[in-house]
DODRENMI-366648 format. One record per residue (C-alpha): residue in one letter; x, y, z. Coordinates in nm, 2 decimals, padded with zeros to 4 digits. Example, Ala and Ser with C-alpha at 12.3 -4.5 7.8 and 13.67 -1.06 7.14 Angstrom:
REM DODRENMI-366648
res=a px=01.23 py=-00.45 pz=00.78
res=s px=01.37 py=-00.11 pz=00.71
//
This chain:
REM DODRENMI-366648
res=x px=-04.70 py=-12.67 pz=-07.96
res=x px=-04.72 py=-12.33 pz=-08.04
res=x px=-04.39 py=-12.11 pz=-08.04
res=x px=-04.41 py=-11.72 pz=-07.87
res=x px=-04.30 py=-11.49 pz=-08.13
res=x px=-04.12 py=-11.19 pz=-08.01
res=x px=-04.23 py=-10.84 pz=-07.99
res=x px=-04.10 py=-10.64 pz=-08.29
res=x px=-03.89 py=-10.35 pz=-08.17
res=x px=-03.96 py=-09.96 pz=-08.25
res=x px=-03.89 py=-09.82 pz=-08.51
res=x px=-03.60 py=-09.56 pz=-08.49
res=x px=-03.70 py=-09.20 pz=-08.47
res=x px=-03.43 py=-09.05 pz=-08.76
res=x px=-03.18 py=-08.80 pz=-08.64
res=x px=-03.31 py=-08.53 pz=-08.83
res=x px=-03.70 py=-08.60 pz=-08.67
res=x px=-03.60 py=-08.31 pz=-08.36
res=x px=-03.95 py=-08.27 pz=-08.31
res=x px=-04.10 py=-08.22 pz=-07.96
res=x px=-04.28 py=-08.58 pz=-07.99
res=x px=-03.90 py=-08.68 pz=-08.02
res=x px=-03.78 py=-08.52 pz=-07.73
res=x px=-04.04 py=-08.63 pz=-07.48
res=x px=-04.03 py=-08.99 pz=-07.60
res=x px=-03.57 py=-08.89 pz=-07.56
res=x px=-03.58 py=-08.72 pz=-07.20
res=x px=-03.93 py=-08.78 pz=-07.02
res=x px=-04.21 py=-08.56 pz=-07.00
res=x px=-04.06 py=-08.36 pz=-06.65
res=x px=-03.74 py=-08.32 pz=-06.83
res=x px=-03.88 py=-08.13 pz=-07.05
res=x px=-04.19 py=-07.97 pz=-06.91
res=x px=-03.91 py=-07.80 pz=-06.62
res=x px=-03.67 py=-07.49 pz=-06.69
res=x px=-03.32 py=-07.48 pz=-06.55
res=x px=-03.31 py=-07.23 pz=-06.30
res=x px=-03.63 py=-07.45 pz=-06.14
res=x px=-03.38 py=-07.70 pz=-06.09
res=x px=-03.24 py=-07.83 pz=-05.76
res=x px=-02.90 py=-07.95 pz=-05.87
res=x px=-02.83 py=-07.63 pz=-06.02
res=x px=-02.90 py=-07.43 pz=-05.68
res=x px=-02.69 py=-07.68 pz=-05.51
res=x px=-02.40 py=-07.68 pz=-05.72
res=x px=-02.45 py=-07.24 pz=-05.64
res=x px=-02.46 py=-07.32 pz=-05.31
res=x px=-02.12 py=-07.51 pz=-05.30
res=x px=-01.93 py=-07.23 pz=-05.50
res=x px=-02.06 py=-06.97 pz=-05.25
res=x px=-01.94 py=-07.17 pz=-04.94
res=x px=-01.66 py=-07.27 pz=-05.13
res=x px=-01.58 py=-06.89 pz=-05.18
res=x px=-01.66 py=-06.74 pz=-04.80
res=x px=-01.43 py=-07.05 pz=-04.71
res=x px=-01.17 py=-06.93 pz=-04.92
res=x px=-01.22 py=-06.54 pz=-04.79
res=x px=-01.21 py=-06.62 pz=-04.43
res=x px=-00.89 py=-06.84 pz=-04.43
res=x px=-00.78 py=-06.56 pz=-04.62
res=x px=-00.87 py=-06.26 pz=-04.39
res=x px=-00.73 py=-06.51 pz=-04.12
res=x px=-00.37 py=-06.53 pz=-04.29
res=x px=-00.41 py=-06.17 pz=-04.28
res=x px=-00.47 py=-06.11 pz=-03.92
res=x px=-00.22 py=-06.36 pz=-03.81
res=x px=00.06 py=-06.20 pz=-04.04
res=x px=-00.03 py=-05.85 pz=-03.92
res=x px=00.19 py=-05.73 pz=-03.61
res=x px=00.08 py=-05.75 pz=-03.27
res=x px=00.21 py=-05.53 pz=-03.03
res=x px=00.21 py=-05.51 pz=-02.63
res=x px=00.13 py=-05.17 pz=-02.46
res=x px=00.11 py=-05.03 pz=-02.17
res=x px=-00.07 py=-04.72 pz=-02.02
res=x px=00.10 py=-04.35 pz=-01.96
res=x px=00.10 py=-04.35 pz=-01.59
res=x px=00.11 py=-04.01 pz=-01.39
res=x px=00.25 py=-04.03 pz=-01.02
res=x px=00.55 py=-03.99 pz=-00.78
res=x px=00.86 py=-04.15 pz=-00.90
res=x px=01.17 py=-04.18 pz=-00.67
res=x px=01.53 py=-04.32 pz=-00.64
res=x px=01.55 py=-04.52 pz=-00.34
res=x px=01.88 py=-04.63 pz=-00.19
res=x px=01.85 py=-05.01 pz=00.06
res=x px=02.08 py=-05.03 pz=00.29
res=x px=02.05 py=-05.25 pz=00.62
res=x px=02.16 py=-05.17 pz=00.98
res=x px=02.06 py=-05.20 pz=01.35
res=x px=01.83 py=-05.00 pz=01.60
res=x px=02.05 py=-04.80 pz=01.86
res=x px=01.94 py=-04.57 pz=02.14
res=x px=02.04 py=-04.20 pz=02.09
res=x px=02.27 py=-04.20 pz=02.37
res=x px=02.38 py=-04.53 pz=02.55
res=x px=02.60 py=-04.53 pz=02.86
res=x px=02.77 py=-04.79 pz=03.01
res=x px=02.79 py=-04.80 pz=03.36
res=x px=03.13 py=-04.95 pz=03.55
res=x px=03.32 py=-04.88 pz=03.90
res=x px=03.65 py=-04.63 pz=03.92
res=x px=03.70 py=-04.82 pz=04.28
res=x px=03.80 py=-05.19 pz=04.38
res=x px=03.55 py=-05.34 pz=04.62
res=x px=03.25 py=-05.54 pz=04.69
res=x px=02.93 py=-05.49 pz=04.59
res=x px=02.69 py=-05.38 pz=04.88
res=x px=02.35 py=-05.32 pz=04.72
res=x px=02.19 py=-05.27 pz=04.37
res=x px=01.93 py=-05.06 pz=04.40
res=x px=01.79 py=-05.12 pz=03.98
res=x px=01.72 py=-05.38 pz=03.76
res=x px=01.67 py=-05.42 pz=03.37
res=x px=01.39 py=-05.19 pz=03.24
res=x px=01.39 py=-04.95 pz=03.53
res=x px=01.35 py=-04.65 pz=03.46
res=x px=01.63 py=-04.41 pz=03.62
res=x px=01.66 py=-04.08 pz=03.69
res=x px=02.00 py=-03.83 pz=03.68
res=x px=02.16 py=-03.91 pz=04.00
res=x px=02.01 py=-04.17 pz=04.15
res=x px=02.20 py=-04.40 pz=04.33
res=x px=02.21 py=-04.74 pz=04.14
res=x px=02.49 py=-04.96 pz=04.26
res=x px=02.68 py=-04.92 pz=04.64
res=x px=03.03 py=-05.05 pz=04.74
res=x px=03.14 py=-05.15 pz=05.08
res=x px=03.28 py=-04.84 pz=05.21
res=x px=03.42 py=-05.01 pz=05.56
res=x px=03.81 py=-04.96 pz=05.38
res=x px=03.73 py=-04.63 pz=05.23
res=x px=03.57 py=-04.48 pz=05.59
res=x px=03.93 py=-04.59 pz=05.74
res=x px=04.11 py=-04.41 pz=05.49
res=x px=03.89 py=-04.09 pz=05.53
res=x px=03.91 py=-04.13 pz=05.93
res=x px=04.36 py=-04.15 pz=05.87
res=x px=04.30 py=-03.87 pz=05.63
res=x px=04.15 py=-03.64 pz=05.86
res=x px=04.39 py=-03.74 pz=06.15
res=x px=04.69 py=-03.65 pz=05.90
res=x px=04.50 py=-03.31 pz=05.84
res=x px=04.51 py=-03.24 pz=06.15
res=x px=04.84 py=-03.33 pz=06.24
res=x px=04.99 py=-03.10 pz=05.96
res=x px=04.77 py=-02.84 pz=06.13
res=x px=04.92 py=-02.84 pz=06.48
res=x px=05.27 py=-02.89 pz=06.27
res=x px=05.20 py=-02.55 pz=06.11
res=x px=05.09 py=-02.36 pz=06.46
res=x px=05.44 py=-02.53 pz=06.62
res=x px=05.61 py=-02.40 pz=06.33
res=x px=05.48 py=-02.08 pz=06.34
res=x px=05.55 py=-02.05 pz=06.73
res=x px=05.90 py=-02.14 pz=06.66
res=x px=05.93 py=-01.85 pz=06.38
res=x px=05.78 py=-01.60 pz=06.63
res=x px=06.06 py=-01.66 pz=06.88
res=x px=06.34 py=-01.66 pz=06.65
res=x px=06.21 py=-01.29 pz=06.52
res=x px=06.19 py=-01.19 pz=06.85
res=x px=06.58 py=-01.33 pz=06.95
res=x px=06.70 py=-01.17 pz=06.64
res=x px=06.54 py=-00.84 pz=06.75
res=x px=06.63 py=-00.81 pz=07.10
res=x px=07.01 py=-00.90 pz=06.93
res=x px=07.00 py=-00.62 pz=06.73
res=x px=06.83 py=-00.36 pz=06.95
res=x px=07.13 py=-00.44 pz=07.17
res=x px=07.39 py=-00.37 pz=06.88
res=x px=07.22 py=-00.03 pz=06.79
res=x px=07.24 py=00.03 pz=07.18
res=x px=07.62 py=-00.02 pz=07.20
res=x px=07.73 py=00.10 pz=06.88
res=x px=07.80 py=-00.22 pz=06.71
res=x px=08.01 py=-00.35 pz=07.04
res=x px=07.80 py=-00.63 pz=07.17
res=x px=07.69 py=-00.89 pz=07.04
res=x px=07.94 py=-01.01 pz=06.78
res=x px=07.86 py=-01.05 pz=06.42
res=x px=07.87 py=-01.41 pz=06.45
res=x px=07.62 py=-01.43 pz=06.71
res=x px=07.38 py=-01.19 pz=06.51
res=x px=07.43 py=-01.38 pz=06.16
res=x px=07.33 py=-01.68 pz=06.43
res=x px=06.99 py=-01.53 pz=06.50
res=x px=06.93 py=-01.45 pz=06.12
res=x px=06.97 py=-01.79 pz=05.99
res=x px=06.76 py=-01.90 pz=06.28
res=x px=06.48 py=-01.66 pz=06.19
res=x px=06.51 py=-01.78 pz=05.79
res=x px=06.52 py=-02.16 pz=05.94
res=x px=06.14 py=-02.12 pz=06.10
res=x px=06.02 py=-01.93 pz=05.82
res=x px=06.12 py=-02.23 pz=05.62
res=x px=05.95 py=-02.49 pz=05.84
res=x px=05.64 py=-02.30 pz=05.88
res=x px=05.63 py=-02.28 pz=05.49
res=x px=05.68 py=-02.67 pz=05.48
res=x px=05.42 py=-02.73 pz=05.76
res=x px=05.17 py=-02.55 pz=05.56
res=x px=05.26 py=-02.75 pz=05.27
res=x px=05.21 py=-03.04 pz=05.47
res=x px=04.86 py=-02.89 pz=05.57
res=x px=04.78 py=-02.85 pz=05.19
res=x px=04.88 py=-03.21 pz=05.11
res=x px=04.66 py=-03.32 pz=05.44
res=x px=04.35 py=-03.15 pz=05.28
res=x px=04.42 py=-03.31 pz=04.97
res=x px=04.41 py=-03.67 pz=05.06
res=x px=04.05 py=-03.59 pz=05.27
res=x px=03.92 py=-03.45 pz=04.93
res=x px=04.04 py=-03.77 pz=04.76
res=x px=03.95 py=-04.03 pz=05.01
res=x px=03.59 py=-03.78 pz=05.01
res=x px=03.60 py=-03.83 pz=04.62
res=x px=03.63 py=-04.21 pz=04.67
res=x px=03.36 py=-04.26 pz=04.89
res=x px=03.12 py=-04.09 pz=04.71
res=x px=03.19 py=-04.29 pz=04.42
res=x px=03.14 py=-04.59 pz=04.64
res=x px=02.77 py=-04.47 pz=04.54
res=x px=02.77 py=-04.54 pz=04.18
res=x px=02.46 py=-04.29 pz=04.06
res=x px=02.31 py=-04.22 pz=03.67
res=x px=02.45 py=-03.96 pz=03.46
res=x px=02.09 py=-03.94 pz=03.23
res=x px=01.74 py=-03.97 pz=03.25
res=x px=01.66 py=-04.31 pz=03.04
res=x px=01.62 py=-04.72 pz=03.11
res=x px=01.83 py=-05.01 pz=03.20
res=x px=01.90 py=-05.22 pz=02.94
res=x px=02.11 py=-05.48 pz=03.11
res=x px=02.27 py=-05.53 pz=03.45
res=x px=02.51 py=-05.77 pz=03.55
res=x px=02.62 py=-05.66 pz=03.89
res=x px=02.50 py=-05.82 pz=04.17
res=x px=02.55 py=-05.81 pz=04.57
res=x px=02.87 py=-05.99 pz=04.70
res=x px=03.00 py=-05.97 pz=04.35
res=x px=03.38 py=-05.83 pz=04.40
res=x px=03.49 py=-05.55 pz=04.16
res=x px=03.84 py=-05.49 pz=04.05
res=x px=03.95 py=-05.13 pz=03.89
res=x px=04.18 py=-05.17 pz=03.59
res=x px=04.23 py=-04.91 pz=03.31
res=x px=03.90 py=-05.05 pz=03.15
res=x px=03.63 py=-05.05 pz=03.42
res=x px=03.35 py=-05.38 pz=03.39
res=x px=03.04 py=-05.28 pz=03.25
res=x px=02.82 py=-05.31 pz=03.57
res=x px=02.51 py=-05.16 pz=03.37
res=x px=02.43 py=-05.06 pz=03.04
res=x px=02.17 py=-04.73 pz=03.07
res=x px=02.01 py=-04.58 pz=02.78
res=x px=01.86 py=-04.25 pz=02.71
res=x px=01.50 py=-04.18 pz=02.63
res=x px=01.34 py=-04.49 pz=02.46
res=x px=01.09 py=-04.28 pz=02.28
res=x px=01.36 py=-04.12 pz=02.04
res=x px=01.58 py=-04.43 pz=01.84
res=x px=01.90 py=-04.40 pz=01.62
res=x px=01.90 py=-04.65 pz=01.32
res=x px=02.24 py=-04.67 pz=01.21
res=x px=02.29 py=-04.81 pz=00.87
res=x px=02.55 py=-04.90 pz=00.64
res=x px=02.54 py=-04.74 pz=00.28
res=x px=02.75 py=-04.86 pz=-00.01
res=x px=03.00 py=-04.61 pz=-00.18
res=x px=02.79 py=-04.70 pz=-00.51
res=x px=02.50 py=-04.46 pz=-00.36
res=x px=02.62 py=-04.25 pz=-00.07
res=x px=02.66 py=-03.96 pz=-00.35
res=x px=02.28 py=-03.95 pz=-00.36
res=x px=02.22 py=-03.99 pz=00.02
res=x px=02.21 py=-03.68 pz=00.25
res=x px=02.11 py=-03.53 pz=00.54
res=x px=01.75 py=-03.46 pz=00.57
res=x px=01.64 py=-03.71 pz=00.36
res=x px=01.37 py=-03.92 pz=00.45
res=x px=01.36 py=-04.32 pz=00.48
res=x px=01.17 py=-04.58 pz=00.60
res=x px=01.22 py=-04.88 pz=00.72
res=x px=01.08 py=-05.22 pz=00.86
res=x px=01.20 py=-05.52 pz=01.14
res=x px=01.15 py=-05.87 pz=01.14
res=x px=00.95 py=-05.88 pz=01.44
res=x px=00.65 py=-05.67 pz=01.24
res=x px=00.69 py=-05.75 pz=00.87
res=x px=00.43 py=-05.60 pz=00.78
res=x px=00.46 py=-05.27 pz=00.93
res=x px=00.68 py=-04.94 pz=00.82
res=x px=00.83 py=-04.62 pz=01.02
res=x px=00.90 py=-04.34 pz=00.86
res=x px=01.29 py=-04.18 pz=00.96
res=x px=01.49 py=-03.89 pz=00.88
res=x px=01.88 py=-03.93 pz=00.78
res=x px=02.11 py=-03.68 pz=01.09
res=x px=02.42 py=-03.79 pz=00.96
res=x px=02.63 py=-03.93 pz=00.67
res=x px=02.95 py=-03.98 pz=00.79
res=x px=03.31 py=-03.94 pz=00.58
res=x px=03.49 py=-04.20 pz=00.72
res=x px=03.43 py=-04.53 pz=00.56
res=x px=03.43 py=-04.91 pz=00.66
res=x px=03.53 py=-05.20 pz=00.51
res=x px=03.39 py=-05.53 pz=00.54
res=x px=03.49 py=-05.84 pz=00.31
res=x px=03.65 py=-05.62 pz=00.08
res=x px=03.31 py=-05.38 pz=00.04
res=x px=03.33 py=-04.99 pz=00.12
res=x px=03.02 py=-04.90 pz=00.34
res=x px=02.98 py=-04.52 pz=00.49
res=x px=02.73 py=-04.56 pz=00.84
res=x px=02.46 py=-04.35 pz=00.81
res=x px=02.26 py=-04.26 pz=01.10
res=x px=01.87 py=-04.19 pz=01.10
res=x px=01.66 py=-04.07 pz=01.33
res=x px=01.35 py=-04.26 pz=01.44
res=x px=01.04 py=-04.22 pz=01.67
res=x px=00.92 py=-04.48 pz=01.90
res=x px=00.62 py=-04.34 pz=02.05
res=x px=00.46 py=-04.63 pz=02.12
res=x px=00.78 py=-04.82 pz=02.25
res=x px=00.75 py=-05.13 pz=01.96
res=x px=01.12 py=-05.04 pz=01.85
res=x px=01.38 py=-05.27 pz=02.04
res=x px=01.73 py=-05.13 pz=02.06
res=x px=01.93 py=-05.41 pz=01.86
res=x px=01.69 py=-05.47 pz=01.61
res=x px=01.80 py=-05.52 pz=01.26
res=x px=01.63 py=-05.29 pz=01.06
res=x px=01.61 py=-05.28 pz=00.63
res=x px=01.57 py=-04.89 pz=00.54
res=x px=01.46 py=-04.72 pz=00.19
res=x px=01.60 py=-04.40 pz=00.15
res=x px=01.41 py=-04.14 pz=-00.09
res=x px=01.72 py=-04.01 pz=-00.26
res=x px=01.57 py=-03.81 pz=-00.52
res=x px=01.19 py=-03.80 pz=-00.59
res=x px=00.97 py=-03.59 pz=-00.84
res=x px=00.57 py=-03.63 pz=-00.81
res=x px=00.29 py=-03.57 pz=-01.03
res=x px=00.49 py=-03.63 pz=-01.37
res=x px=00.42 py=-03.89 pz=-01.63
res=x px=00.61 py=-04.23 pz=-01.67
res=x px=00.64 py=-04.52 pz=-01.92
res=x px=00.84 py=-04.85 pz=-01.86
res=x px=01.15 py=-04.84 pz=-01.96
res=x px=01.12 py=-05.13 pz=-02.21
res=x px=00.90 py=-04.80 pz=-02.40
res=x px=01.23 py=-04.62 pz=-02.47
res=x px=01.42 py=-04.95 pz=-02.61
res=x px=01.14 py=-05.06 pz=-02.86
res=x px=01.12 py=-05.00 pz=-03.23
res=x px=00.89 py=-05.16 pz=-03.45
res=x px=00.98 py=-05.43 pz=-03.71
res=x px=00.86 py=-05.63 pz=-04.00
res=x px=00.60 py=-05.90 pz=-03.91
res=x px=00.76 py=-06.26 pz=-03.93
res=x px=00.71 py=-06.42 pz=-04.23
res=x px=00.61 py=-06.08 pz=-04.46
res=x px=00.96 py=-06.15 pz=-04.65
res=x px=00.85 py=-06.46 pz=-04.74
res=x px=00.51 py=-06.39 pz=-04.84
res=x px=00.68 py=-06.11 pz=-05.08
res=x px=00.43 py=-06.02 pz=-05.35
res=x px=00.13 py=-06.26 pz=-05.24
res=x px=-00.19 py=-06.12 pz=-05.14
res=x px=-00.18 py=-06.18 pz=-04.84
res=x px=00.14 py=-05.97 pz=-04.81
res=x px=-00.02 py=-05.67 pz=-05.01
res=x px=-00.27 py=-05.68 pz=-04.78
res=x px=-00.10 py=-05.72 pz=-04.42
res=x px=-00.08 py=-05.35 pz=-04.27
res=x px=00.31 py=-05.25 pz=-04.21
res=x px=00.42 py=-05.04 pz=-03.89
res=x px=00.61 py=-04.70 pz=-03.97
res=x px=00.93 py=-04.64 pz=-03.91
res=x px=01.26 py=-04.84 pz=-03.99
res=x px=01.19 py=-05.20 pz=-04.08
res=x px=01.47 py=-05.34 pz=-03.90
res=x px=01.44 py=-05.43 pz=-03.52
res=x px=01.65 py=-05.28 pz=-03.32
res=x px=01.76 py=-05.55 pz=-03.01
res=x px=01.66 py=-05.43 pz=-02.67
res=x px=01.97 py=-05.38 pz=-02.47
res=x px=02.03 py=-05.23 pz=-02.12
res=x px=02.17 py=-04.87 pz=-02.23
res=x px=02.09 py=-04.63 pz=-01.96
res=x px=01.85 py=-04.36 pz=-02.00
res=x px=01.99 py=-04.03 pz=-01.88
res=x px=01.86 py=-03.78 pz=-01.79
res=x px=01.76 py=-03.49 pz=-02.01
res=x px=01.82 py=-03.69 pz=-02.36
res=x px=01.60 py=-03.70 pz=-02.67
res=x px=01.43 py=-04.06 pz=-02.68
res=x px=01.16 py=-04.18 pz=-02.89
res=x px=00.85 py=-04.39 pz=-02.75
res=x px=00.55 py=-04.56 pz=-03.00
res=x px=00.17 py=-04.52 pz=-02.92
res=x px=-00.04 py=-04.73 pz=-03.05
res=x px=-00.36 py=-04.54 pz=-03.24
res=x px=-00.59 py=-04.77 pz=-03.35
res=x px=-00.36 py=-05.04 pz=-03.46
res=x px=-00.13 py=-04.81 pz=-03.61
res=x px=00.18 py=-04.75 pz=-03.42
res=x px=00.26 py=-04.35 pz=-03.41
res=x px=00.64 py=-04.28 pz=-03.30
res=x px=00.67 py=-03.94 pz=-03.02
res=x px=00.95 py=-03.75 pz=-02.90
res=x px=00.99 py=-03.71 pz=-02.55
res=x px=01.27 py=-03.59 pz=-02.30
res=x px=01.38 py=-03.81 pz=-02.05
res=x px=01.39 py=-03.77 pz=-01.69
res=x px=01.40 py=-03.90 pz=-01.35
res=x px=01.47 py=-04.34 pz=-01.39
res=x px=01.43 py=-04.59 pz=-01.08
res=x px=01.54 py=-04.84 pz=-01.37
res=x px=01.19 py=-04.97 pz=-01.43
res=x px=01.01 py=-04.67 pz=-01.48
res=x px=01.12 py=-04.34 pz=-01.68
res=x px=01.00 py=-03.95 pz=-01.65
res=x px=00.89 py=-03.85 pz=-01.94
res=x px=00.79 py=-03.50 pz=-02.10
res=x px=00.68 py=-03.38 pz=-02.47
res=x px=00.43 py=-03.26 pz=-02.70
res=x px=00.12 py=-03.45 pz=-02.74
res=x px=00.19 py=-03.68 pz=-02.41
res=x px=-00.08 py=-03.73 pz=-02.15
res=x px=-00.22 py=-03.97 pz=-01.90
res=x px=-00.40 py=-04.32 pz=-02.02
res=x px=-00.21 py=-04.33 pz=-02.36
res=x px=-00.09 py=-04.68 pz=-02.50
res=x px=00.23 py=-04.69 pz=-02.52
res=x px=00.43 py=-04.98 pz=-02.71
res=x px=00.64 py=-05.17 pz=-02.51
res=x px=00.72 py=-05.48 pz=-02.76
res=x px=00.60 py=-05.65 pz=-03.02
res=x px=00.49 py=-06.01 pz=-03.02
res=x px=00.57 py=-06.28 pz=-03.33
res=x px=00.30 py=-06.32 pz=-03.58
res=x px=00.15 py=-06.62 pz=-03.56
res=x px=00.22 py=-06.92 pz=-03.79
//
């Protein structure tokens, strides 16, 4: 039985032996036979590092971005800007006449009915007139009693003149013999006695014509006719109805003047009648076309005031046209009144005039890192101011940020004309279509 023998290993190659022979048999022949910058793992690792690095740069600029401020604008507007006054009311016809009886009586005929037109004395309502024709007919009969009173009076005065003369002429004839005094004072107080009665039968007569004229009156007013030239807006007389005078007469019906010309009478609170006057001009819409405005003109603010639940209101009334007859007396109406209005100036919200730039969140913080050295910082005085609701008068020295770029620039302006969300402004390097600043936003985390 033969035994295998083992191979004898190789013999060492001695440290010192750095010969190329020794470094192939070491490495390999590639190993050796390729340079470094040949090699893929190399490139790779470059690779890494470079990706590693833009990585690095773009979280970096991205810090940057989100730390920098971020503000909200809006544009320089130019246009009309006006103070308007609301103030609610109803639609009223510019003369409105109620239409009642001054007589007791039946009603005979009415001659109208609601949205008739009427004309100045025409004859709406009539009364029975049977009671008032018998008074007339007494009247005239008393008339002419009192008449033949005064002719019997006056025939009565004639002979008593003539007895006292024919007394006297006989006196003068006799020398004062005949007649006695007695008997000539007689005839004198029977002279002064008709002159009396003819004066109270012409009285009489006077009084006579005077009840005619008033039972005349009466009867014409049994003939109830229209004052004006307009409509009827309601009627509630009727034939047979019975009507009873009192010291306030019943509203038989209710006329009103030309339909084409309207009163809107409104109630103005005491906070803005100082900026309401007349010859302003309103408009104003109704619930029965919401989606339709008429223009009005104020006639009249009135001094006196009402009071209502403890509110001061002053009615103001405006004037309206109804052409077309779409207005409704009655209507409630909701009016804008153009108190004060400028046009063609330039406006910026009013949040504009409240703002002033402050540090980006988080730049305290982030106090001497690079991101912080390189986060741009807005001009001006690093601590916000809050925005609060101070009034913006007029004529006063405000200061509004444009945004340039992304830097915010800080302007002077003078205030004007405010509705409360928009502001007249004027200065020195303002126009139309600039950014203005009207708050900042928080920086992102």
């Amino acid at each position: 039985m033969t035994t295998p023998t083992s191979a004898s290993p190789a013999p060492l190659v001695p440290a010192s032996g750095n010969t190329p022979a020794a470094l192939t048999a070491l490495l390999g022949a590639d190993a050796v036979a390729t340079p470094w910058w040949r090699r893929r793992a190399v490139w790779i690792g470059v690779a890494l590092l470079a990706a590693a690095g833009a990585g690095f740069l773009w979280w970096q600029n991205r810090q940057v971005a989100q730390a920098a401020p971020r503000y909200v604008t809006e544009p320089v507007t130019r246009g009309n800007l006006a103070i308007t006054v609301t103030a609610n009311g109803t639609l009223q016809p510019t003369r409105q006449v109620s239409i009642g009886s001054e007589l007791s009586g039946t009603i005979k005929r009415v001659h109208v009915d609601v949205n008739d037109p009427v004309r100045a004395g025409q004859v709406l309502i009539e009364l029975d007139t049977s009671k008032l024709d018998d008074q007339l007919t007494r009247s005239r009969a008393a008339l002419a009693s009192a008449q033949s009173g005064v002719l019997q009076a006056e025939a009565t005065a004639a002979e008593q003149r003539s007895t006292l003369a024919r007394l006297e002429e006989v006196a003068r004839l006799s020398g004062g013999k005949v007649p006695s005094k007695a008997e000539l004072d007689t005839g004198r107080a029977g002279v002064a006695r008709a002159n009396a009665a003819l004066a109270m039968a012409r009285s009489s007569v006077a009084d006579a014509r005077a009840a005619v004229r008033l039972d005349e009156t009466s009867l014409s007013k049994a003939s109830i006719r229209s004052p004006i030239n307009g409509v009827v807006l309601t009627r509630t007389a009727e034939p047979g109805n019975a009507v009873a005078a009192s010291l306030q007469a019943v509203t038989l019906l209710t006329l009103a003047e030309d339909l084409r010309q309207l009163k809107l009478q409104v109630k103005v609170d005491e906070a803005d009648v100082g900026m309401v006057k007349a010859g302003q001009t309103a408009q104003f819409t109704v619930s029965a076309w919401p989606a339709r405005t008429w223009p009005a003109t104020i006639r009249r603010v009135a001094f006196g005031s009402t009071i209502t639940d403890n509110v001061v209101t002053y009615p103001t009334d405006l004037q309206v046209a109804n052409d077309d007859l779409s207005l409704r007396p009655g209507m409630t109406a909701t009016a804008t009144i153009a108190a004060t209005e400028h046009r063609g100036v330039l406006m910026v919200p009013n949040a504009a005039l409240r703002f002033t730039p402050g540090v980006a969140a988080g730049a305290a913080a982030s106090s001497g890192s690079l991101v912080s050295k390189l986060m741009p910082r807005p001009p001006g005085n690093n601590v916000p101011k809050r925005a609060g609701n101070s009034a913006t008068r007029e004529g006063s020295q405000r200061q509004i940020w444009i945004l340039q770029g992304q830097q915010a620039t800080p302007l002077t302006v003078t205030t004007g004309l405010s509705n409360g969300r928009m502001t007249e402004v004027t200065g020195a390097g303002l126009s139309a279509g600039q950014a203005v600043i009207v708050s900042q936003a928080s920086a992102a985390p």
